[in-house]
Backbone as a chain_set.jsonl record, in Angstrom:
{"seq": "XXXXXXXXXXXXXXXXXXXXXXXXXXXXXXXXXXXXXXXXXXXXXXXXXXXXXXXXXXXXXXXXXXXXXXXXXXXXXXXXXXXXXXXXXXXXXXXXXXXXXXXXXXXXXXXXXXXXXXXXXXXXXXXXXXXXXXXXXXXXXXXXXXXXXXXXXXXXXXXXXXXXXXXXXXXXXXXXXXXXXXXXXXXXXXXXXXXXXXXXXXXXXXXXXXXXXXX", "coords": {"N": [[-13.649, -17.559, -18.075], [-10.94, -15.97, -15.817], [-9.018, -14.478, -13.469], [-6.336, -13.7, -12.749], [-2.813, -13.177, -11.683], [0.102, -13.113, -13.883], [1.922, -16.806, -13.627], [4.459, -15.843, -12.763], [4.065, -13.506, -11.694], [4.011, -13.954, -8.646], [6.63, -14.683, -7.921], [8.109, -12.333, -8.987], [6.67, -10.34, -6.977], [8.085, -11.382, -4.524], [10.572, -11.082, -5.04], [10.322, -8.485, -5.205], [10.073, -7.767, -2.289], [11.901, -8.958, -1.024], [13.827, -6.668, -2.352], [13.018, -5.043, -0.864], [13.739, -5.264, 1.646], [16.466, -5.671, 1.344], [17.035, -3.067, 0.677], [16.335, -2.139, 3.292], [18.425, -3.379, 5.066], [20.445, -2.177, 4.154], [20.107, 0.784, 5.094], [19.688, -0.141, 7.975], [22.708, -0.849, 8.772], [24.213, 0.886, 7.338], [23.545, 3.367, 6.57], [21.906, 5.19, 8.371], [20.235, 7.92, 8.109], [18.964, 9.966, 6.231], [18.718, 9.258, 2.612], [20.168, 10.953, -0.979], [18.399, 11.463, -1.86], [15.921, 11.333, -1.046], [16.24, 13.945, 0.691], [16.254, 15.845, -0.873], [13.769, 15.548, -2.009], [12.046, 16.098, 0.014], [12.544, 18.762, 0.473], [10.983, 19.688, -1.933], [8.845, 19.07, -1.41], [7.447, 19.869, 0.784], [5.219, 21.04, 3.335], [3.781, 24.14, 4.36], [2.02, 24.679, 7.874], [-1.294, 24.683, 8.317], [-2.081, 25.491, 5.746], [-3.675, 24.792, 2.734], [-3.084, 22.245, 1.572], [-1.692, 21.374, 3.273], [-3.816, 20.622, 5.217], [-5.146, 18.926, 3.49], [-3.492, 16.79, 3.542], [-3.296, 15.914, 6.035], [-5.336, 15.092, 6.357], [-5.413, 12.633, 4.777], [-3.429, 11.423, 6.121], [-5.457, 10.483, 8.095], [-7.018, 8.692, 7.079], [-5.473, 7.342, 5.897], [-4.832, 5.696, 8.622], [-4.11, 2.953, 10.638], [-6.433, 2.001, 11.687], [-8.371, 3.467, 9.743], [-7.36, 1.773, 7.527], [-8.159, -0.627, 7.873], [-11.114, -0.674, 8.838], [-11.889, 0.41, 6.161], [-11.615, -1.742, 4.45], [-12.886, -3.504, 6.039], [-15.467, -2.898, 5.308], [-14.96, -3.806, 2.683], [-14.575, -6.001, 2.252], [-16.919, -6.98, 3.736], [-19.197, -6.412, 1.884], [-18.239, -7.579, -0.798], [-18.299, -10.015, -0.057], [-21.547, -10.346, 0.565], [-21.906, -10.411, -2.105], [-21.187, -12.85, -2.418], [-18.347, -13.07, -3.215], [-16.191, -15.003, -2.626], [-13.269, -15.705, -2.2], [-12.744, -13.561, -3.213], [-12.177, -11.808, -1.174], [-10.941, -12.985, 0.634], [-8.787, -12.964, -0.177], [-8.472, -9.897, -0.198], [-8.102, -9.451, 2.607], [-6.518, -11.351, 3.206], [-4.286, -9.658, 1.881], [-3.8, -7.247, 3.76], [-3.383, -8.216, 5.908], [-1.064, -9.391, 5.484], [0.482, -7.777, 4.589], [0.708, -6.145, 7.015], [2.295, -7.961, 8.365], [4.533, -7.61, 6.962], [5.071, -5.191, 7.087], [5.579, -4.28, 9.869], [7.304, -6.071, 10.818], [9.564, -5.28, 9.206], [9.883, -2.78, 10.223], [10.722, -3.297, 12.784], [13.234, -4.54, 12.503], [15.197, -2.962, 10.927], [14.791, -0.007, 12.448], [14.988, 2.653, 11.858], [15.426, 5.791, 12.545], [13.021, 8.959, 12.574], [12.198, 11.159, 10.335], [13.39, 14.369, 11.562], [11.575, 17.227, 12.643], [9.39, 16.574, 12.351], [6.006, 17.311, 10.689], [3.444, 16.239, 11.842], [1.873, 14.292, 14.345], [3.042, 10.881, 14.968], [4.174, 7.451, 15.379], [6.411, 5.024, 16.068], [8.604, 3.402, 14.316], [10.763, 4.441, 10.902], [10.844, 2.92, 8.601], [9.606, 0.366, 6.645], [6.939, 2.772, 5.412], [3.919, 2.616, 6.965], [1.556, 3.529, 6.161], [1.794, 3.99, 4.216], [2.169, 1.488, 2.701], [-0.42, 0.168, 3.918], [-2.063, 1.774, 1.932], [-0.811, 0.698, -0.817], [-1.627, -1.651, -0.659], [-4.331, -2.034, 0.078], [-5.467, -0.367, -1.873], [-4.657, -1.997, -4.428], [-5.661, -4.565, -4.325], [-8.537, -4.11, -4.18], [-8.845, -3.518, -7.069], [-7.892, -5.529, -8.163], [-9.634, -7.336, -7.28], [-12.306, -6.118, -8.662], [-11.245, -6.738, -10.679], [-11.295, -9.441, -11.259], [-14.056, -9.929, -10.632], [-15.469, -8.707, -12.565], [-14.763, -10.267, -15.016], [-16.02, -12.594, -14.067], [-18.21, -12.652, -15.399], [-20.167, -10.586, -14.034], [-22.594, -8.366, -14.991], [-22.887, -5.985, -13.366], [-20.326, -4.595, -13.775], [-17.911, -3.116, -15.379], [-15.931, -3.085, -18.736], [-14.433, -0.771, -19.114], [-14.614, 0.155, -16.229], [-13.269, -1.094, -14.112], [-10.725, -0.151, -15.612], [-10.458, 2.544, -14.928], [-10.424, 1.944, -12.255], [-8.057, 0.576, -11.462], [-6.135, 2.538, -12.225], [-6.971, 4.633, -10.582], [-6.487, 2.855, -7.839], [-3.355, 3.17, -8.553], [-3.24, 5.844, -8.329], [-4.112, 7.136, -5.473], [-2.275, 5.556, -4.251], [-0.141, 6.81, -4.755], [-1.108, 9.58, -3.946], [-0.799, 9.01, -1.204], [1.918, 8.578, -0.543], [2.81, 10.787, -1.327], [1.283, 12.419, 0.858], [2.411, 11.084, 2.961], [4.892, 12.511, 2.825], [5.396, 15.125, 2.63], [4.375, 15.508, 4.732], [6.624, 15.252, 6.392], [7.32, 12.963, 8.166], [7.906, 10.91, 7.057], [10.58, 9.307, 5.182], [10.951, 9.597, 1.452], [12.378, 7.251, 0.29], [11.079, 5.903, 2.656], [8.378, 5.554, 2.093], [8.26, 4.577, -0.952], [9.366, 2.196, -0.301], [7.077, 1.146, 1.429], [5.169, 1.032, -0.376], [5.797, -0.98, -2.221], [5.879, -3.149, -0.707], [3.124, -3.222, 0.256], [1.858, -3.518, -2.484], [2.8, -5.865, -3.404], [1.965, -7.894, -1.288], [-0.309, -7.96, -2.26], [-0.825, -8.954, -4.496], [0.573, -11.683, -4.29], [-1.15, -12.393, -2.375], [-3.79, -12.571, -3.972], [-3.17, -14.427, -5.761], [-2.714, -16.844, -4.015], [-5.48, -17.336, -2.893], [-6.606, -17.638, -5.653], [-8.804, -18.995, -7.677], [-9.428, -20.663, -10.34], [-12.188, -19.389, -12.518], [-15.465, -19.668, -14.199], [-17.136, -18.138, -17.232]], "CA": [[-12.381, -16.856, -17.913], [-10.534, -16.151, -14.467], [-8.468, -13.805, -13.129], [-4.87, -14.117, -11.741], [-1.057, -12.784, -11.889], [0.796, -14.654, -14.397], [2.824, -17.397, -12.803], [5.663, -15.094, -12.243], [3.402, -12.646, -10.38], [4.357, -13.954, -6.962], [8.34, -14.451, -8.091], [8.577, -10.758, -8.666], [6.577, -9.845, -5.667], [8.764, -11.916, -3.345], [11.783, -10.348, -5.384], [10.378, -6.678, -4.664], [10.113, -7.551, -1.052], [13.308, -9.366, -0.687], [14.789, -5.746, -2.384], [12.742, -3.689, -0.325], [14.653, -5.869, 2.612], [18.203, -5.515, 1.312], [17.615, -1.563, 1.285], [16.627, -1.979, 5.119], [19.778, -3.989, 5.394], [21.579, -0.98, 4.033], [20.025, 1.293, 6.04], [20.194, 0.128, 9.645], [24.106, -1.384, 8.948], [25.009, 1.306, 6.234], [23.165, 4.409, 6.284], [20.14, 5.178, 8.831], [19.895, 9.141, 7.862], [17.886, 10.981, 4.575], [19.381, 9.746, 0.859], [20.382, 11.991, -1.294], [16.87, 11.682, -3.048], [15.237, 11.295, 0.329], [16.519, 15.309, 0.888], [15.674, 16.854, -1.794], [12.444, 15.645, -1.964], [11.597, 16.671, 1.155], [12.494, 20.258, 0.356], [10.332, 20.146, -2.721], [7.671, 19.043, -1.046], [7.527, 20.251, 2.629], [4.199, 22.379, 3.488], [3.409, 25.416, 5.466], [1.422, 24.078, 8.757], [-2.222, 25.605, 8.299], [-1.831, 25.407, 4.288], [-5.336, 23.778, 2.455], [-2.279, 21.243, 0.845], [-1.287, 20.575, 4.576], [-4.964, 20.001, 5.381], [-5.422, 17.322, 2.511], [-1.894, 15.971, 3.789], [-3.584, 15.95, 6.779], [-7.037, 14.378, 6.342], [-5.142, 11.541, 4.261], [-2.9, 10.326, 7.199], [-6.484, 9.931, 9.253], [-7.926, 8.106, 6.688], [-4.303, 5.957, 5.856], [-4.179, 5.052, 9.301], [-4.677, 1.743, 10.571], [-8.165, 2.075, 11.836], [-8.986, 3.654, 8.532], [-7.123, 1.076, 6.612], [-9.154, -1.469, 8.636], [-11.84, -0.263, 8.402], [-12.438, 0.623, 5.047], [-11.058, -3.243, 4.468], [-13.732, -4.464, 6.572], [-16.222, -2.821, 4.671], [-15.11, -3.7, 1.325], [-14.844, -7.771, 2.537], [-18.495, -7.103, 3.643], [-19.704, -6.188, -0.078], [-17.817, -8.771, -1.764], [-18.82, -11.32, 0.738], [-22.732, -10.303, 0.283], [-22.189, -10.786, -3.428], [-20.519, -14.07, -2.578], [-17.233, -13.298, -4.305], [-15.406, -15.53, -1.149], [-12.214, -15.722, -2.38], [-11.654, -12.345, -3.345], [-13.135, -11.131, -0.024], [-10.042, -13.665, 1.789], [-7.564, -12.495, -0.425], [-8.372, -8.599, 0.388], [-8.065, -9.406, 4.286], [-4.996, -11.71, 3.205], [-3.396, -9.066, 1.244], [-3.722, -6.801, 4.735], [-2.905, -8.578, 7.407], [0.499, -10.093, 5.014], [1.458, -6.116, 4.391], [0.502, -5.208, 8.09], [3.232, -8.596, 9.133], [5.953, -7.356, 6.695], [5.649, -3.773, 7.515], [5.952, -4.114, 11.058], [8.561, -6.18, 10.797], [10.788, -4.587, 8.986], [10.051, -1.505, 11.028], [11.11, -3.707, 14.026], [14.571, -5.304, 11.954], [15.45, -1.227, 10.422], [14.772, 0.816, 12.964], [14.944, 4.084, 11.041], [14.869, 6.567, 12.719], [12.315, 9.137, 11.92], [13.048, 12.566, 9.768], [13.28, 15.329, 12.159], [11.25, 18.277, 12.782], [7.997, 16.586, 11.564], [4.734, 18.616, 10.938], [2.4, 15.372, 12.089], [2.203, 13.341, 15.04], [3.365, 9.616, 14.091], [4.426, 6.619, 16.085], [7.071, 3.948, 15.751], [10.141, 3.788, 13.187], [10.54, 4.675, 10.209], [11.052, 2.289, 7.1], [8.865, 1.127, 5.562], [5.943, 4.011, 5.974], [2.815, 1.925, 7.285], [0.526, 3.907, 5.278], [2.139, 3.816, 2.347], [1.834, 0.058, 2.68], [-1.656, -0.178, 3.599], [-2.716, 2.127, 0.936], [-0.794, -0.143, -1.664], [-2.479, -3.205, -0.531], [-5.889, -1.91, -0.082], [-6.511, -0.438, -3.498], [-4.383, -3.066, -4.99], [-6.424, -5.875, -3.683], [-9.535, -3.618, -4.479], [-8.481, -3.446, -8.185], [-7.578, -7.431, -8.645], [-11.159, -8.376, -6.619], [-12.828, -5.895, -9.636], [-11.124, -7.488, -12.01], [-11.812, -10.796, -10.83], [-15.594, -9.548, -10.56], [-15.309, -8.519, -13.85], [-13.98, -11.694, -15.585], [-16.775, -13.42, -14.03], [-19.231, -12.175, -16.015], [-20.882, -9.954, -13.873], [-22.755, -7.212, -15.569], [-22.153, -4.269, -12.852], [-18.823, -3.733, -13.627], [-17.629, -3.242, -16.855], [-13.847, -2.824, -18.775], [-13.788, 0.546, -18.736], [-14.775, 0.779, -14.965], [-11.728, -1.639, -14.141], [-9.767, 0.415, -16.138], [-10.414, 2.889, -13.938], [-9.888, 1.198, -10.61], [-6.611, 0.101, -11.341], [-5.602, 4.332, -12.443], [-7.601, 5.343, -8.882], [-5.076, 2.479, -6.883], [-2.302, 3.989, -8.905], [-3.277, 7.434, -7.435], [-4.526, 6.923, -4.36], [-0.907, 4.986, -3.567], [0.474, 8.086, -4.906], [-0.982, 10.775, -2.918], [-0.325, 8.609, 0.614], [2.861, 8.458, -0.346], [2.757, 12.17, -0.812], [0.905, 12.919, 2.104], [3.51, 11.064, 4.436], [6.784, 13.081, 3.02], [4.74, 16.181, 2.726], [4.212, 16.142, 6.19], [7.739, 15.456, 7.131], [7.088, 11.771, 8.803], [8.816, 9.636, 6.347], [11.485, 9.819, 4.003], [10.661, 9.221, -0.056], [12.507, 6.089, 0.441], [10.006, 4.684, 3.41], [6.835, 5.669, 1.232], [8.366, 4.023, -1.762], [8.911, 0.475, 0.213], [5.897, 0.778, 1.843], [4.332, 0.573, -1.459], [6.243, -2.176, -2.988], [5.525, -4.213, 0.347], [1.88, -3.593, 0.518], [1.417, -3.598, -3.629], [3.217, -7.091, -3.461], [1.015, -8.421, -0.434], [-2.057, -8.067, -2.467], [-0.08, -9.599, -5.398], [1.011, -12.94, -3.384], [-2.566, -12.638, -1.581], [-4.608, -12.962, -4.877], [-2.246, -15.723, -6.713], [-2.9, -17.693, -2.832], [-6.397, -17.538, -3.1], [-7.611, -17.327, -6.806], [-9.333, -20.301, -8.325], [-9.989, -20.775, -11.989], [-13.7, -19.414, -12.639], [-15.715, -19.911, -15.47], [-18.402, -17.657, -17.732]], "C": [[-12.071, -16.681, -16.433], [-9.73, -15.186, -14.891], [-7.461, -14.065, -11.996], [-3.711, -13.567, -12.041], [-0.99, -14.229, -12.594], [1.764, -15.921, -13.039], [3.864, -16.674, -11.836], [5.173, -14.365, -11.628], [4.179, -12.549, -9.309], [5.552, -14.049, -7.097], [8.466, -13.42, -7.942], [7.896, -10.046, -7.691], [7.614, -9.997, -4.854], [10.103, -11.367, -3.561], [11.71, -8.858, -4.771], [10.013, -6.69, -3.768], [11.355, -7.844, -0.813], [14.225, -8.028, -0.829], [14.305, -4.569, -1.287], [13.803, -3.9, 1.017], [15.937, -5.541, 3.037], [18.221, -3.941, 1.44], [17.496, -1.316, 2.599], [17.533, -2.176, 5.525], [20.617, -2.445, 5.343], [21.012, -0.216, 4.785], [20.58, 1.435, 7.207], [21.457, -0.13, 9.633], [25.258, 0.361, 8.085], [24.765, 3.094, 6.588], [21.889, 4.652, 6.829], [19.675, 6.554, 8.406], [19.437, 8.8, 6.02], [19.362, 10.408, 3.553], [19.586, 10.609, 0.144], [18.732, 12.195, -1.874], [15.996, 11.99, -2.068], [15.124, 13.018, 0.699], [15.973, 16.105, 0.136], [14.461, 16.773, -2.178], [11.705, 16.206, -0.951], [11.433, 18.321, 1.173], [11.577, 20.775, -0.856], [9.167, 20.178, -2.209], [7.016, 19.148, 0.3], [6.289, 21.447, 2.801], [4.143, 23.038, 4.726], [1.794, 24.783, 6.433], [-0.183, 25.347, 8.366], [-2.991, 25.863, 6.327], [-3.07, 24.351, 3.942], [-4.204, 22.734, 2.098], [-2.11, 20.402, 2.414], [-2.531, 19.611, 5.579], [-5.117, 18.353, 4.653], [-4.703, 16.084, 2.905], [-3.141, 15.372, 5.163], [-4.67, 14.753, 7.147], [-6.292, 12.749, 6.184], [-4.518, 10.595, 5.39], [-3.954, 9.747, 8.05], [-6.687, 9.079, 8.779], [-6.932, 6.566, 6.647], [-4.263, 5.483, 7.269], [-4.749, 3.856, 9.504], [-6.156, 1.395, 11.026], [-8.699, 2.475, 10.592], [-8.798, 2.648, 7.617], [-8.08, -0.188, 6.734], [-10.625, -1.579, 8.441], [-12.72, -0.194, 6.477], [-12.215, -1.178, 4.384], [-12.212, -4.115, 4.468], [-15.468, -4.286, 5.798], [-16.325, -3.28, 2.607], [-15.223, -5.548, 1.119], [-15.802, -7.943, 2.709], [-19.053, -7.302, 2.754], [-19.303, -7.153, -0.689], [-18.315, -10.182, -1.201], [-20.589, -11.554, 0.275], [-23.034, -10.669, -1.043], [-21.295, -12.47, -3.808], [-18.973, -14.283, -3.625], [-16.267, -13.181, -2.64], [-13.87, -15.204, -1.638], [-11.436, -14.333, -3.113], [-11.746, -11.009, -2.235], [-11.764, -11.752, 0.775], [-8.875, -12.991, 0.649], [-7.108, -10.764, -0.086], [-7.884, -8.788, 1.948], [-6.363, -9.85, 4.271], [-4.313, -11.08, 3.1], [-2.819, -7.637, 2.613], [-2.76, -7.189, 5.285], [-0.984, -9.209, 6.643], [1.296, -8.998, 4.998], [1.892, -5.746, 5.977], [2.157, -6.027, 8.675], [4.341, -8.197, 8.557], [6.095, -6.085, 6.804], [7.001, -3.544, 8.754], [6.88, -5.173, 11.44], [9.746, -5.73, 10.372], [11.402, -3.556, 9.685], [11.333, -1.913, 12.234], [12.914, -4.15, 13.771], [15.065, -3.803, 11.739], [15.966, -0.853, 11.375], [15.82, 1.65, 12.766], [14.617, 4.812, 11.796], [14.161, 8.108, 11.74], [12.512, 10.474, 11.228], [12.493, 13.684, 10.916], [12.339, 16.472, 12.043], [9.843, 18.145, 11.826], [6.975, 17.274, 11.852], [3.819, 17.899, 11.29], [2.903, 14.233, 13.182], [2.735, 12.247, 14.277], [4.13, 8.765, 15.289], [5.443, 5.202, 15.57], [8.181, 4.488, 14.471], [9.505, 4.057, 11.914], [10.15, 4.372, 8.716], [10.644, 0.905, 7.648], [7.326, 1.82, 6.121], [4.822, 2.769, 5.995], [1.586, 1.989, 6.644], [0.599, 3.571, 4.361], [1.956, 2.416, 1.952], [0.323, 0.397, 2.394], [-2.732, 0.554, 2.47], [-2.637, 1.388, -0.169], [-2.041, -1.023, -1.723], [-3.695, -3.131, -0.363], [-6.385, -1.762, -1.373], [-5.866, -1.265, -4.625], [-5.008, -4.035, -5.037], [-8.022, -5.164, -4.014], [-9.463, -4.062, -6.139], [-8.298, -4.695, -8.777], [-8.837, -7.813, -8.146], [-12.085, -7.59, -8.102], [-13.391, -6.315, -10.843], [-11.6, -8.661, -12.364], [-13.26, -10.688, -11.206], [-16.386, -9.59, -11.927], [-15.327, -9.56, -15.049], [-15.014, -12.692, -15.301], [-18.338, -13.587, -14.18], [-20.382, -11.313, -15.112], [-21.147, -8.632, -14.273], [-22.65, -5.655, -14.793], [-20.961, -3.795, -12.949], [-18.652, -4.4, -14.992], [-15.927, -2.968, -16.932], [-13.747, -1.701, -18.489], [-13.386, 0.936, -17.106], [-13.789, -0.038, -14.018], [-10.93, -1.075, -14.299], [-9.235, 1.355, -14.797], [-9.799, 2.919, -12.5], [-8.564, 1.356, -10.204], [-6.066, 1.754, -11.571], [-6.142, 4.849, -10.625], [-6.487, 4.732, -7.779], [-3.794, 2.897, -7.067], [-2.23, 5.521, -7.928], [-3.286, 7.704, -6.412], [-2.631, 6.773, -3.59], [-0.119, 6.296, -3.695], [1.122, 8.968, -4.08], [-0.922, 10.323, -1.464], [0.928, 8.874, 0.471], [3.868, 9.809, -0.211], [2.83, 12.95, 0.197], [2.108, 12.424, 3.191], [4.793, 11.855, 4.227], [6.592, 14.284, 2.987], [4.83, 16.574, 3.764], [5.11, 15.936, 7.16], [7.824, 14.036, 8.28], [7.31, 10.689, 8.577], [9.597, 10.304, 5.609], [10.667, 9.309, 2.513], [10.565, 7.652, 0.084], [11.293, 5.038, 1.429], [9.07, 4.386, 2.357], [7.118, 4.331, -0.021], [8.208, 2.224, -1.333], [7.926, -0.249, 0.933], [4.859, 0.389, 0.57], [4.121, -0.45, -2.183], [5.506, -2.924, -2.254], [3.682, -4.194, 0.116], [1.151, -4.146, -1.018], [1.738, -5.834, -3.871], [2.375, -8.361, -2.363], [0.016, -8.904, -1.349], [-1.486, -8.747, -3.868], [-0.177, -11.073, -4.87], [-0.659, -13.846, -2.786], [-3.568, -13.731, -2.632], [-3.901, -14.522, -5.584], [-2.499, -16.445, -5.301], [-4.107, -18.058, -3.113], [-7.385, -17.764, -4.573], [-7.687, -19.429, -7.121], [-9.763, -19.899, -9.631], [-11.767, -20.219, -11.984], [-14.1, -18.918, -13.925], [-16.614, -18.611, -15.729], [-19.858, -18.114, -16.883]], "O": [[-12.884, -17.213, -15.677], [-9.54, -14.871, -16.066], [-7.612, -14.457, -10.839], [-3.719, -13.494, -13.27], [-1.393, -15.38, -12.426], [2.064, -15.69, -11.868], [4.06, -16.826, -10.63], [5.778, -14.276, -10.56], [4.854, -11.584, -8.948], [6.046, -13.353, -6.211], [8.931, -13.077, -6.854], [8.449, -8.985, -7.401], [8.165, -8.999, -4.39], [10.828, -11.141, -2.593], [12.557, -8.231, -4.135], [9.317, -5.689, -3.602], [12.037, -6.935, -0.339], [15.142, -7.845, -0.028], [14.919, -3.558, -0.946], [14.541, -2.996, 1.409], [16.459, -5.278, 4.12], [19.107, -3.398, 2.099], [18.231, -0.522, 3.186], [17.928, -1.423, 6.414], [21.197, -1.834, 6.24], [21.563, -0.516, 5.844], [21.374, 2.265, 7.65], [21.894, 0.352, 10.678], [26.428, 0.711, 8.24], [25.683, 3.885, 6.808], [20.861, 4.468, 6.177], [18.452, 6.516, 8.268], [19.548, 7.937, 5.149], [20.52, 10.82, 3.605], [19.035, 11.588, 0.648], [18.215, 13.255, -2.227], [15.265, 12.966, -2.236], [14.002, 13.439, 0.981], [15.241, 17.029, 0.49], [13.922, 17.757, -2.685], [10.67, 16.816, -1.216], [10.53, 18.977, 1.692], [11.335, 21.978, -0.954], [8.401, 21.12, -2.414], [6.096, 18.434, 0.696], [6.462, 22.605, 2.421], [4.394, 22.604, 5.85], [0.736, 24.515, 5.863], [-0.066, 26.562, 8.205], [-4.085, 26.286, 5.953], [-3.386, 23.375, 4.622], [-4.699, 21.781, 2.7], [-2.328, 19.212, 2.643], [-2.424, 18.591, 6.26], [-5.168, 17.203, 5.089], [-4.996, 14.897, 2.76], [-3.75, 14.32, 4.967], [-4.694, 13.851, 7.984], [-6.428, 11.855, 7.02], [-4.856, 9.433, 5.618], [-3.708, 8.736, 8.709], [-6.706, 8.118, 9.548], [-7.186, 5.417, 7.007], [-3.437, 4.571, 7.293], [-5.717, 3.5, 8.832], [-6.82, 0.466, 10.567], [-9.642, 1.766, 10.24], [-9.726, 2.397, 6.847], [-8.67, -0.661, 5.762], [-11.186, -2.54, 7.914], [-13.741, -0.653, 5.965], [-13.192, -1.538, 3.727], [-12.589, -4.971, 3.667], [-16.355, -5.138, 5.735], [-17.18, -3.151, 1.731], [-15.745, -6.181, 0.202], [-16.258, -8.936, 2.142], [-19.546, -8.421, 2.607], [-20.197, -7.758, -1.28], [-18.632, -11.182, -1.845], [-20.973, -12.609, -0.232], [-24.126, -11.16, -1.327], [-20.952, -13.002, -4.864], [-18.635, -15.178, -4.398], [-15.879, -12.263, -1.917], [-13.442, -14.137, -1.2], [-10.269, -14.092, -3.423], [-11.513, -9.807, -2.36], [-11.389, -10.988, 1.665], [-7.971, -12.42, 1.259], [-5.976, -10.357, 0.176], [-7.101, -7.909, 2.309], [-5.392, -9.315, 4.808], [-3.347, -11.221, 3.85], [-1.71, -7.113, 2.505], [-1.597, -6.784, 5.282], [0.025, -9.349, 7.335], [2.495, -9.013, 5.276], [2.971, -5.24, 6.283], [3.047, -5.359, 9.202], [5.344, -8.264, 9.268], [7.235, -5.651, 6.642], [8.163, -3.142, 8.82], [7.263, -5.086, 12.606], [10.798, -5.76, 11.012], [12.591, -3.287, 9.861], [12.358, -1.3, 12.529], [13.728, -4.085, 14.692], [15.439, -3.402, 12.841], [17.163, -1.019, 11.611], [16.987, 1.622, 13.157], [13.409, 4.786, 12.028], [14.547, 8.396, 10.607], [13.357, 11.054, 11.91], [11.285, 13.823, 11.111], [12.346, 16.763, 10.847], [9.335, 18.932, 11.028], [6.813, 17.829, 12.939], [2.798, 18.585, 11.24], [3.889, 13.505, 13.074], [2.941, 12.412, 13.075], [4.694, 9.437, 16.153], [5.034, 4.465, 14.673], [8.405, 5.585, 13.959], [8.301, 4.007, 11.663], [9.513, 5.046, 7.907], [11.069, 0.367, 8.67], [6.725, 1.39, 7.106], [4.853, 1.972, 5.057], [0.754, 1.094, 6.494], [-0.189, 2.966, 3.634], [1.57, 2.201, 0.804], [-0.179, 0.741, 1.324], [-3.849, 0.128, 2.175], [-3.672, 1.133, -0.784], [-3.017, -1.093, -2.471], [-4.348, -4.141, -0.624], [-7.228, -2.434, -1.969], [-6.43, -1.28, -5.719], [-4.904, -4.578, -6.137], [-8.835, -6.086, -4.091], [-10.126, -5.061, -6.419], [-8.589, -4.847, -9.964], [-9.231, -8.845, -8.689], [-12.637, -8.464, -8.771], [-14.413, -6.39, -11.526], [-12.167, -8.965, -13.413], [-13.652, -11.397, -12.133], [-17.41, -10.173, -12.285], [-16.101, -9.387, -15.991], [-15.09, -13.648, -16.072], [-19.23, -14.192, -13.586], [-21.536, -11.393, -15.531], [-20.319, -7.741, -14.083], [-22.431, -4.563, -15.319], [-20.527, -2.795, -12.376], [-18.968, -5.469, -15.515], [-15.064, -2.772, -16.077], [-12.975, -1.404, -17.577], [-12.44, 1.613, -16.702], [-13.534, 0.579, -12.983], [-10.058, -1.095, -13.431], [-8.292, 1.204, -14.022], [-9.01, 3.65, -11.902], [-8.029, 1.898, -9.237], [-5.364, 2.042, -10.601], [-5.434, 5.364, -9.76], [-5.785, 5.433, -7.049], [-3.038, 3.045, -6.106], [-1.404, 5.998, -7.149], [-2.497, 8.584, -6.068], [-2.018, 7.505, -2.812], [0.491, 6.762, -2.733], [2.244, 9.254, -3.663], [-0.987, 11.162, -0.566], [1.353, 9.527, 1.425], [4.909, 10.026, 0.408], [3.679, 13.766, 0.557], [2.618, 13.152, 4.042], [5.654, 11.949, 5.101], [7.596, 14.916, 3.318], [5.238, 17.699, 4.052], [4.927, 16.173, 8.354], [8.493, 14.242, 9.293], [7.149, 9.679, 9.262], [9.526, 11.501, 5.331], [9.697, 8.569, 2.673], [9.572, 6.925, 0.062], [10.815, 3.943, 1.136], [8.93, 3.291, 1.811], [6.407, 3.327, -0.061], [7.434, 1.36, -1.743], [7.762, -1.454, 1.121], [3.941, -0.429, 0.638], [3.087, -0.898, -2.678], [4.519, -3.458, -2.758], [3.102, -5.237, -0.186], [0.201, -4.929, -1.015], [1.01, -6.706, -4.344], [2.254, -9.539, -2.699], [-0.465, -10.036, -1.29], [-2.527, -9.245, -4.295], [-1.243, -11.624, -5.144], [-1.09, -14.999, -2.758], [-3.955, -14.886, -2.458], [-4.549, -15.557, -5.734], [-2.471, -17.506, -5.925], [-4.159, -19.167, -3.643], [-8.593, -17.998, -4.568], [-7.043, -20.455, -6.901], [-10.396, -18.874, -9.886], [-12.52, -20.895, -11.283], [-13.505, -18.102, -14.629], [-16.92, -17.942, -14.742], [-20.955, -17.722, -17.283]]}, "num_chains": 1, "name": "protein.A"}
């Protein structure tokens, strides 16, 4: 058995980058300030500086940033490499470095500026959130190398603990995406296209690199 996105996989990636695109379009030409959804989220979820919530907020941007994302990356290509699972060791790095080139481009095409009166340092524009990317694409690309792992009959990882995985990258993407509007440093909207972009990376990545593998 093997493990891969159907065919269409990478079509509807390249579709939910192309849209994450056209809302930059609207943005920098149309509308660079807070959506209406963009606002009101912000007020639901805006914390008091000092707050254990603002902490967590807090911790998460260290860990989302790009040294952490890197990092934790480089250690998880290590492990898969040692267990000789090559190609899902190049598609994790792929699924990176493809999020890190369409982030920071878009950032560079956008330029969003950033929501006012944030509670966390932060650097560069605004859309799409950088984190929120590399969180996609890390535990996305974690979650498809599993599966992969999985599929190829190796007995340390089982269905349930797959199951898993894929609910933990769900969450994980979540609470970054949390943590950056929480702390007043993106809008809803960035977080959200940072997600698509980096979830779709590791999408594109895996369907690049996968090869048929047997029992």
């Amino acid at each position: 058995m093997h493990s891969k996105p159907a065919a269409p996989g990478i079509i509807w990636a390249s579709l939910a980058i192309l849209a994450v695109a056209g809302l930059g379009a609207y943005i920098h030409f149309a509308h660079s300030g807070a959506l209406p959804l963009d606002e009101a989220w912000r007020e639901a979820v805006r914390l008091e500086p000092g707050s254990v919530s603002f902490t967590v907020a807090a911790f998460m941007a260290e860990i989302g940033s790009g040294i952490g994302v890197a990092a934790c990356g480089a250690v998880a290509c290590a492990l898969l490499l040692t267990r000789r699972f090559l190609r899902e060791a190049a598609a994790l790095a792929t699924a990176l470095l493809l999020g890190v080139a369409l982030s920071e481009g878009l950032k560079s095409l956008v330029v969003r500026p950033r929501p006012m009166e944030a509670l966390y340092p932060w650097d560069g524009y605004s859309f799409p959130s950088g984190h929120s990317m590399g969180a996609a694409a890390l535990a996305v690309s974690l979650a498809f190398a599993f599966s992969s792992v999985y599929e190829s009959g190796a007995t340390f990882v089982t269905k349930s603990s797959v199951t898993w995985i894929w609910i933990a990258a769900f969450a994980w993407t979540l609470a970054m995406m949390w943590s950056r509007t929480a702390l007043g440093v993106h809008w809803l909207s960035d977080t959200v296209a940072g997600a698509v972009v980096g979830a779709s990376a590791a999408v594109i990545a895996q369907r690049v690199w996968h090869r048929p593998r047997t029992r």
